[in-house]
C-alpha positions as CSV (number, residue, x, y, z in Angstrom):
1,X,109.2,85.6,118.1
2,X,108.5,88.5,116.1
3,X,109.6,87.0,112.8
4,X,107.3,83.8,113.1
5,X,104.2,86.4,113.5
6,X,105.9,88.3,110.6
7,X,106.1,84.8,108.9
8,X,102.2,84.1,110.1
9,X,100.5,87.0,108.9
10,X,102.0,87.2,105.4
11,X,100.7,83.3,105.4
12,X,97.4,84.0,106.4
13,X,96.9,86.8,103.9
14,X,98.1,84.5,101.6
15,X,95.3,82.1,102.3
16,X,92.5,84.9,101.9
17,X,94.1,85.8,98.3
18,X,94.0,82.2,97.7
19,X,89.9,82.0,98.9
20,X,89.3,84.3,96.6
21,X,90.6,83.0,93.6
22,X,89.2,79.5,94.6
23,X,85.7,81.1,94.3
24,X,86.5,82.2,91.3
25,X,87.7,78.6,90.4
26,X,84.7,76.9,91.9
27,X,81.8,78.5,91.0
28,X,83.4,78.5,87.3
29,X,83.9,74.5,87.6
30,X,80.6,74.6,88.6
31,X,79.2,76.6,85.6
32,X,81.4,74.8,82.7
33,X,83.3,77.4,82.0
34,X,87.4,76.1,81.0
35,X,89.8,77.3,83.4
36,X,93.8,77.3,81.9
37,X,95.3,78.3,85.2
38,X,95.1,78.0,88.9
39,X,98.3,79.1,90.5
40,X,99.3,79.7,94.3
41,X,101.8,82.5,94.6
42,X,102.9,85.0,92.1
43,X,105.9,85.8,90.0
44,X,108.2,83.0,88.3
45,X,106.3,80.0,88.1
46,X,108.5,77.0,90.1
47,X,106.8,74.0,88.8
48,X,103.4,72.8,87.5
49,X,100.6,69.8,87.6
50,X,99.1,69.8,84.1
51,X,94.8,68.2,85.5
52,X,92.5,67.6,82.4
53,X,92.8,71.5,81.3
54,X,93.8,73.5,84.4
55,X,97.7,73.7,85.2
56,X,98.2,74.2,88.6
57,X,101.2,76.1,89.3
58,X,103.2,77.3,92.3
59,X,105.3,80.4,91.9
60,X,107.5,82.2,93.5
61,X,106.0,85.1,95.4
62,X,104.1,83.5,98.2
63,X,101.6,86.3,98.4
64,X,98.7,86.3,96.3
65,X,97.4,83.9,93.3
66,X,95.6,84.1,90.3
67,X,92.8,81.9,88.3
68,X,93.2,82.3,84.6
69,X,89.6,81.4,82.4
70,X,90.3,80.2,78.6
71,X,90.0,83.8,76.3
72,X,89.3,86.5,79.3
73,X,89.7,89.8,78.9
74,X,89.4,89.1,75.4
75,X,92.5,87.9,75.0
76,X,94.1,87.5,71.4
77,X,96.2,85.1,71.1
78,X,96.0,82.2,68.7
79,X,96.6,79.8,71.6
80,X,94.9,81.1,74.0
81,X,91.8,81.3,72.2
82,X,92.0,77.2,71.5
83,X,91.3,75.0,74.0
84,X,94.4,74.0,76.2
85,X,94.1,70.4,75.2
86,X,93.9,71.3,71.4
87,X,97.5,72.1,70.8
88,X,101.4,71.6,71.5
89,X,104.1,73.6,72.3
90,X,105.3,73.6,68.3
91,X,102.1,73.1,66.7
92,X,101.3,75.5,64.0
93,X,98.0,77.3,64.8
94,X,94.5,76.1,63.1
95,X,92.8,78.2,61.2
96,X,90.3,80.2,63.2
97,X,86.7,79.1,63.5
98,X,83.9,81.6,62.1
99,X,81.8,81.4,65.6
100,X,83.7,82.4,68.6
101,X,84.6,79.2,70.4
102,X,82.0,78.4,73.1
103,X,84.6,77.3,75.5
104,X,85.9,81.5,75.7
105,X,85.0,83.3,78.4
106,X,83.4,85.9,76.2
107,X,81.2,83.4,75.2
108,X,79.2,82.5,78.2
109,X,75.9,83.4,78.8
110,X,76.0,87.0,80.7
111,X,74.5,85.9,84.2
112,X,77.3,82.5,84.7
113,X,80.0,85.4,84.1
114,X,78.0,87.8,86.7
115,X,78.4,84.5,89.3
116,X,81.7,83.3,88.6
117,X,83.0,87.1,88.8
118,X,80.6,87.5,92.3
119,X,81.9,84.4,93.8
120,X,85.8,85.8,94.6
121,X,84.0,88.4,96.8
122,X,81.8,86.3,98.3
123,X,83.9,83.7,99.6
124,X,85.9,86.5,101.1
125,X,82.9,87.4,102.9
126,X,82.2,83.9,103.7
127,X,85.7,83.4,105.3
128,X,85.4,86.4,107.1
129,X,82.4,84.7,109.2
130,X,83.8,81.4,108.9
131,X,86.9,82.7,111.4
132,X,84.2,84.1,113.3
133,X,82.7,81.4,113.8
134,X,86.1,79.8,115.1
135,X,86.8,82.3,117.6
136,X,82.9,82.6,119.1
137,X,83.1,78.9,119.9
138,X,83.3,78.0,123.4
139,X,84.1,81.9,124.2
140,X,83.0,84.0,126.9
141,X,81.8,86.8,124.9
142,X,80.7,90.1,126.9
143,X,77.5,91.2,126.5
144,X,77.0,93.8,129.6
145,X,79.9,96.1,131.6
146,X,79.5,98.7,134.1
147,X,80.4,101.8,133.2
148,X,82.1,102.5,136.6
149,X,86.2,100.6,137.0
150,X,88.8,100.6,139.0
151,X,91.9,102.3,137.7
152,X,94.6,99.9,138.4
153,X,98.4,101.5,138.0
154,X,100.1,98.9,135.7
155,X,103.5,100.3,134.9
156,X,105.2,103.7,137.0
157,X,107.6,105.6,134.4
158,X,111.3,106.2,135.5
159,X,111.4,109.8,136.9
160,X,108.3,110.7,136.4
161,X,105.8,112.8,138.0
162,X,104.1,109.2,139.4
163,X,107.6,108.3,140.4
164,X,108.8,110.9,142.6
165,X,105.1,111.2,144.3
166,X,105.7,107.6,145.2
167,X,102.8,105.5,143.1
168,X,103.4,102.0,143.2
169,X,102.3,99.4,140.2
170,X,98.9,97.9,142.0
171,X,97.8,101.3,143.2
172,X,94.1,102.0,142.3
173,X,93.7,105.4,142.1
174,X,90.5,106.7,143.6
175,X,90.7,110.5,143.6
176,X,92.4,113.4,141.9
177,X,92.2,116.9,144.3
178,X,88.6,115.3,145.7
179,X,87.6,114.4,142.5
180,X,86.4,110.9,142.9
181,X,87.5,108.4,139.5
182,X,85.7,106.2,138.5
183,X,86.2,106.1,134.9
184,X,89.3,106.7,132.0
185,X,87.2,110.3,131.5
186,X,86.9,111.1,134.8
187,X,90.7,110.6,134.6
188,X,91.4,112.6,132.2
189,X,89.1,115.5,133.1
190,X,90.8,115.6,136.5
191,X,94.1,115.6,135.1
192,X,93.2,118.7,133.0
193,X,91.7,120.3,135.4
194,X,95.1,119.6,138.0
195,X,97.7,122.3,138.2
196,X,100.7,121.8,136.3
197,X,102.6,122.7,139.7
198,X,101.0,120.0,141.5
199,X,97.8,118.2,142.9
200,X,96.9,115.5,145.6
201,X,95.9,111.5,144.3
202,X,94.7,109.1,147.0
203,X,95.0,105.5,145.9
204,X,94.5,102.2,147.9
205,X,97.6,99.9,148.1
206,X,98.0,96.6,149.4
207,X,94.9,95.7,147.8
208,X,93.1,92.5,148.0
209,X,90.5,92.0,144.5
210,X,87.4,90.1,145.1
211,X,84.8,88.6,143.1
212,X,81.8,86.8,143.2
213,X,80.4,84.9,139.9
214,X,77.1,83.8,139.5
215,X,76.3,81.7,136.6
216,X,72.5,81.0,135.0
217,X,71.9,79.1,132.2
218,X,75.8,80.1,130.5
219,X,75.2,83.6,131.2
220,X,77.7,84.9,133.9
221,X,77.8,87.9,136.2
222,X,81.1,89.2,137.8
223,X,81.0,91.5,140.4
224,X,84.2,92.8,141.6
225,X,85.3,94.8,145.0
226,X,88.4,96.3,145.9
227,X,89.9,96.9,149.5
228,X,93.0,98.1,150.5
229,X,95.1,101.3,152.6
230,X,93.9,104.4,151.7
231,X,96.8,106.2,150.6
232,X,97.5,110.0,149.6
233,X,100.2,111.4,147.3
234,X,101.1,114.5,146.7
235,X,102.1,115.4,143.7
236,X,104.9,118.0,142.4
237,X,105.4,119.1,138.8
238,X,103.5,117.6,136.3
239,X,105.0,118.8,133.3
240,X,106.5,116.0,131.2
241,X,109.9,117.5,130.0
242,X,109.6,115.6,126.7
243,X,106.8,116.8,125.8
244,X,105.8,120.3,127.8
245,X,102.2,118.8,128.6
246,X,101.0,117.4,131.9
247,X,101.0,113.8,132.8
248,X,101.6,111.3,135.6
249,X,103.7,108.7,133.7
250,X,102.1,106.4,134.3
251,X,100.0,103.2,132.2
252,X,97.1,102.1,134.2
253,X,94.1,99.6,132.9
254,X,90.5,99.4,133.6
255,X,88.4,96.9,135.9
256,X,84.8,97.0,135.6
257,X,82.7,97.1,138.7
258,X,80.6,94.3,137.2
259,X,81.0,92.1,133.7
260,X,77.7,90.3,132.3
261,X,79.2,87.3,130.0
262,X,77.9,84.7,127.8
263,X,79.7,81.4,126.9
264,X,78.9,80.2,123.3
265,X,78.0,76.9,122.8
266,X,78.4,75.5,118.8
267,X,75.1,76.5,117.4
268,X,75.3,79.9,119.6
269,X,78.6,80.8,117.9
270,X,77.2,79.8,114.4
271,X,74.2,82.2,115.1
272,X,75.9,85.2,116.1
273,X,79.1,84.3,113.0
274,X,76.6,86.5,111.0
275,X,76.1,89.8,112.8
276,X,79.9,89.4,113.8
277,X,80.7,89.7,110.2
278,X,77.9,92.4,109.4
279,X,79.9,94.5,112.1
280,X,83.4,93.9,111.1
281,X,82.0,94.7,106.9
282,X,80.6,98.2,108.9
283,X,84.1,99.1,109.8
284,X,85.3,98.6,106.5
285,X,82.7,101.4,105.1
286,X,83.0,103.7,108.1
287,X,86.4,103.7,107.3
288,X,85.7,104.0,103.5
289,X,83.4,107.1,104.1
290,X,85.9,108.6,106.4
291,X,88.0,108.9,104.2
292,X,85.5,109.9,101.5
293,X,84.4,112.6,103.6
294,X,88.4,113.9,104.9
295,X,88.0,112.6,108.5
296,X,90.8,110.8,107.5
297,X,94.0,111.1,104.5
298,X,95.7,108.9,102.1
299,X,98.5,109.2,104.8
300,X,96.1,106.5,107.8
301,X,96.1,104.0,104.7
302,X,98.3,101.6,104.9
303,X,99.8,98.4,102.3
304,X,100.4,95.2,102.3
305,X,104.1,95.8,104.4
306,X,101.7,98.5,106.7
307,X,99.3,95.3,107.9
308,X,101.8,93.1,108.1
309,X,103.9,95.0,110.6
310,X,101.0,96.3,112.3
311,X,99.2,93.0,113.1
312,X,102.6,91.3,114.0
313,X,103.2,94.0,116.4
314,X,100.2,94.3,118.2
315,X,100.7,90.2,117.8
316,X,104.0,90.7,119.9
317,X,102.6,92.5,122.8
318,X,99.9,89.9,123.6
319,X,100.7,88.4,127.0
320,X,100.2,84.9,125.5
321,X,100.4,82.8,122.9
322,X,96.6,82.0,123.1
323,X,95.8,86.0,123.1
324,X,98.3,86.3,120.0
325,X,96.6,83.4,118.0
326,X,93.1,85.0,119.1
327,X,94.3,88.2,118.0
328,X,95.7,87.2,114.8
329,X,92.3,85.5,113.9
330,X,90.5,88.4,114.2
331,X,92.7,90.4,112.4
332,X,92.4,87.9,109.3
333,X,88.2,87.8,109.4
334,X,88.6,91.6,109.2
335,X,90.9,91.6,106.6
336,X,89.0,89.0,104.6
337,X,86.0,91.0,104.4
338,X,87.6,93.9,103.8
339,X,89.2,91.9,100.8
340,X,85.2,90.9,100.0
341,X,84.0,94.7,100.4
342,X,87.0,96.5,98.4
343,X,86.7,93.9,95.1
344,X,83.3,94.8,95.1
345,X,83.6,98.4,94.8
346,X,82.7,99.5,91.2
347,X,86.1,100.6,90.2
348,X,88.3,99.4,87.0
349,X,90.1,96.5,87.5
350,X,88.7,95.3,90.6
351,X,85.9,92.3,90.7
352,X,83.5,95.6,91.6
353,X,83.7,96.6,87.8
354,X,83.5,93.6,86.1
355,X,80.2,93.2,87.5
356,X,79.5,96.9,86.6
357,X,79.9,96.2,82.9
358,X,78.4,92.9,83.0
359,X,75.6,94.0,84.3
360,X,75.6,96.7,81.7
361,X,75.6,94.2,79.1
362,X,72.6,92.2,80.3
363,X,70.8,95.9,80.7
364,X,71.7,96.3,76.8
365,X,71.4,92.9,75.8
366,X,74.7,93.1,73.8
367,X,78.4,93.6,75.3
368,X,80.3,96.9,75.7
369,X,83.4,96.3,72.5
370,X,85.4,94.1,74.3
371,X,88.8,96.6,73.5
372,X,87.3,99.2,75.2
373,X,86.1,97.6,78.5
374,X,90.1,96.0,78.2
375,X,91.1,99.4,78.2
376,X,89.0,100.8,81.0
377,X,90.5,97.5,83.4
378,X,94.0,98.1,81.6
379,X,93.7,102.0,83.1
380,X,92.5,100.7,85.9
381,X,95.0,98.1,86.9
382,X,98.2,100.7,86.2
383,X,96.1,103.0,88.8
384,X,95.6,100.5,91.1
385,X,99.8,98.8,90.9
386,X,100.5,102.7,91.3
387,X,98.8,103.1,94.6
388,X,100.3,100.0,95.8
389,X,103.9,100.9,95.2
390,X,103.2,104.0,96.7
391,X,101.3,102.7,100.0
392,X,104.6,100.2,99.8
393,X,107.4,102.8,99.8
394,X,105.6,105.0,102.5
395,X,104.7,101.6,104.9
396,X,108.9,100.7,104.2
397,X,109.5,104.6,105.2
398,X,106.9,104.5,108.1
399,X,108.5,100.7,109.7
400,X,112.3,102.6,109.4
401,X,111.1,105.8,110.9
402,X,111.3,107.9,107.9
């Protein structure tokens, strides 16, 4: 099953490349401005549809694409400064016009370029609350949770601590040495407060879960109760021989006391699309200024083989199919406007500094020398293919255990 969520992710990333370029290609449609290229994929091309002036092309990497405008980057070439339609294959080259042809890239006024350049980003951003949308739709999304739970044992290790003291799987554990739990800290601080020789746990067992819903106008309020036997253990050695630290061994999960949910009707779900992707964009600059700041390294980024595995992983250990489609949808909205956020970031190469120098242009009323801004992307792009190969080789090392 693992593969086809391999298979699945590298697809949907795929798609959010492709969004991006297509905002390129639309808005530019939109504007006039002569498009020579539009291809899905990257690498070899396969084959091609030659339209009125755009070839659309599928190649042979199926990551990625690309939209090519007529003379970008102030590009030199005989051919590619003529219109696509003005020449064949062994046609000799006219003689270059005086004026710069109107139909180049170059040559369009400064704020259609600012659009056409924005619109990649954008549509990332859109797509990102797009999905959103999608998943809020005839959810139960939780808007209140007590912060009391039940500690439910899920899973008792093999010769463990938990083991040998006689926890079962369904055991809620209520106590630690008189400690009363009531919450994952509260677990945690009784645990480090426990002797490594031993402590006493009472649980319930043979428990019986009950709960009562109440329901007013799509808002729904859960209140759960738990009986059972009162149970105590006692505990021996805690000390984990794998590690040297203390711990039960033992995975347990957490049920609230009381859940407040809402169920999202169409015109809820489009509402709330918007603040779900304002919050998912304030991840992506939390983690930008952690790593700004050294909360976190170059070594917590990860590639395009890093997401992949990750998301197809955490994919894999859903308990459904339904859970793993819901998770991989969220997973894509947060990568598409992470895509949006990162191109617009005011670095060489990226859609972030292509803005930065057209909007230095309009500031000046006159262009920066087109061979020097090619050489600023040109820098730029090397830097950037360099920091992929290197997030590539340590995402391969990091899947292999290396």
């Amino acid at each position: 099953m693992t593969i086809w969520y391999i298979l699945l992710v590298i697809l949907g990333i795929s798609v959010l490349v492709i969004t991006h370029e297509l905002g390129h290609y639309l808005v530019g449609k939109w504007l006039g401005f002569t498009i020579t290229e539009f291809s899905v994929g990257l690498g070899p091309k396969i084959f091609g549809i030659k339209g009125k002036e755009t070839e659309f092309t599928l190649r042979a990497l199926p990551i990625g694409g690309s939209c090519r405008f007529f003379g970008e980057d102030g590009n030199n070439d005989e051919k590619e400064k003529r219109h696509p339609e003005a020449f064949e294959e062994n046609e000799e080259p006219k003689e270059e016009p005086k004026e710069p042809d109107p139909r180049l890239f170059s040559s369009k006024p400064a704020w259609k370029r600012f659009l056409v350049v924005l619109a990649g980003p954008l549509v990332n951003i859109l797509t990102c609350t797009v999905l959103c949308f999608v998943m809020l739709v005839g959810a139960d999304v939780l808007l209140e949770q007590s912060k009391d739970v039940y500690l439910v044992v899920d899973t008792v290790n093999e010769n463990g601590a938990a083991e040998k003291a006689g926890m079962q799987p369904g055991d809620v554990i209520l106590s630690i040495d008189g400690t009363q739990l009531d919450s994952a800290e509260a677990l945690n601080a009784a645990m480090k407060n426990a002797s490594m020789n031993g402590m006493t746990v009472t649980v319930l067992r043979n428990t019986t879960i009950t709960t009562n819903q109440t329901t007013e106008d799509r808002v729904t309020t859960t209140d759960v109760t738990i009986d059972g036997t009162i149970e105590t253990l006692q505990f021996g050695s805690l000390m984990d021989q794998a590690t040297g630290n203390k711990m039960m061994n033992i995975s347990y999960r957490m049920l609230p006391y009381r859940q407040v949910t809402e169920h999202y009707t169409v015109g809820k779900a489009a509402y709330m699309a918007f603040p779900e992707t304002w919050n998912m964009g304030k991840l992506v600059y939390q983690s930008l200024g952690m790593l700004i700041t050294g909360q976190a390294s170059c070594r917590d980024m990860s590639g395009m083989v890093g997401v992949v595995d990750f998301v197809s992983d955490e994919m894999a250990q859903t308990q459904s199919a339904s859970d793993a489609w819901d998770l991989f949808l969220w997973f894509m909205a947060l990568i598409a406007v992470n895509l949006g956020i990162m191109n617009l970031l005011p670095l060489p190469a990226l859609d972030g500094g292509r803005l930065v120098f057209i909007a230095i242009e309009m500031i000046r009323k006159k262009p920066v020398p087109p061979e020097k801004e090619g050489m600023v992307h040109l820098i730029g792009m090397a830097a950037l293919l360099l920091l992929m190969l290197a997030l590539t080789v340590s995402d391969i090392m990091r899947c292999f255990g290396g």
